[in-house]
N, C-alpha and C positions, 0 to 999 in steps of 0.2 A: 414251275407249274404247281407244286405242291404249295403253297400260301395262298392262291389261285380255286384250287378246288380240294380243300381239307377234307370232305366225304368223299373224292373220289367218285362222284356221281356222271362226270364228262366218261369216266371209260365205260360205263354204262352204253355210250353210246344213244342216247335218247333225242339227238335232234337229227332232222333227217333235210334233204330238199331235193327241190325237181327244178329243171328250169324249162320253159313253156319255149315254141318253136319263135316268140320275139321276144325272147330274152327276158321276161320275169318271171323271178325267182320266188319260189311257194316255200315256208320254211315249216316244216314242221316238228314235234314236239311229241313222244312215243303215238306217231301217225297221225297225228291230228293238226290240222294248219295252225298254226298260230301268228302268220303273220305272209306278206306278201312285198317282195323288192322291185319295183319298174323304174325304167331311166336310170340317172346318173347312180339309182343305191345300188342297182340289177350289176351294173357295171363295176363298180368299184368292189361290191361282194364278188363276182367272179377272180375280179384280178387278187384278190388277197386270198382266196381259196387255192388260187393256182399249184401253189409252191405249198402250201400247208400239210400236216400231216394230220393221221384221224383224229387225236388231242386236241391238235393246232384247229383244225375245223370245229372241232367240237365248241371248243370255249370263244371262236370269230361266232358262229352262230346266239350261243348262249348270250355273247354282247348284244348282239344286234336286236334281240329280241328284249332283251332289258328286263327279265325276268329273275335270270338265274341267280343274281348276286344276294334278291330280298329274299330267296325260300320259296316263294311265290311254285314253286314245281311240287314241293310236299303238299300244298293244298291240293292243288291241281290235281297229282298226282290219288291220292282221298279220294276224292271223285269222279274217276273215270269210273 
């Protein structure tokens, strides 16, 4: 995990999600949506969340969102 997230920003804890009463999942990003799972992605994020730990969800989120890896969250983060 450390070659993974070198600033240490996933223990930060910054992504969050909710899943909705038919199963899509809202991910969000220190509170703010940033993106939205239905069907087969709704599905297959819950099943790899199942067994994950706060890290492990941490950095499954931060993929999915395709943000994390370009910096893209320091801009971001600037402008809230």
């Amino acid at each position: 995990m450390n070659n993974i997230d070198k600033h240490n920003r996933l223990q930060e804890e910054c992504f969050s999600y909710r899943v909705s009463k038919n199963n899509k999942v809202f991910i969000y990003w220190h509170e703010k949506q940033v993106m939205i799972l239905k069907g087969k992605e709704s599905e297959k994020f819950l099943a790899k969340i199942e067994k994950a730990g706060t890290l492990e969800l941490q950095l499954i989120m931060a993929k999915i969102t395709g943000n994390f890896k370009r910096g893209n969250e320091k801009i971001n983060k600037v402008r809230k």
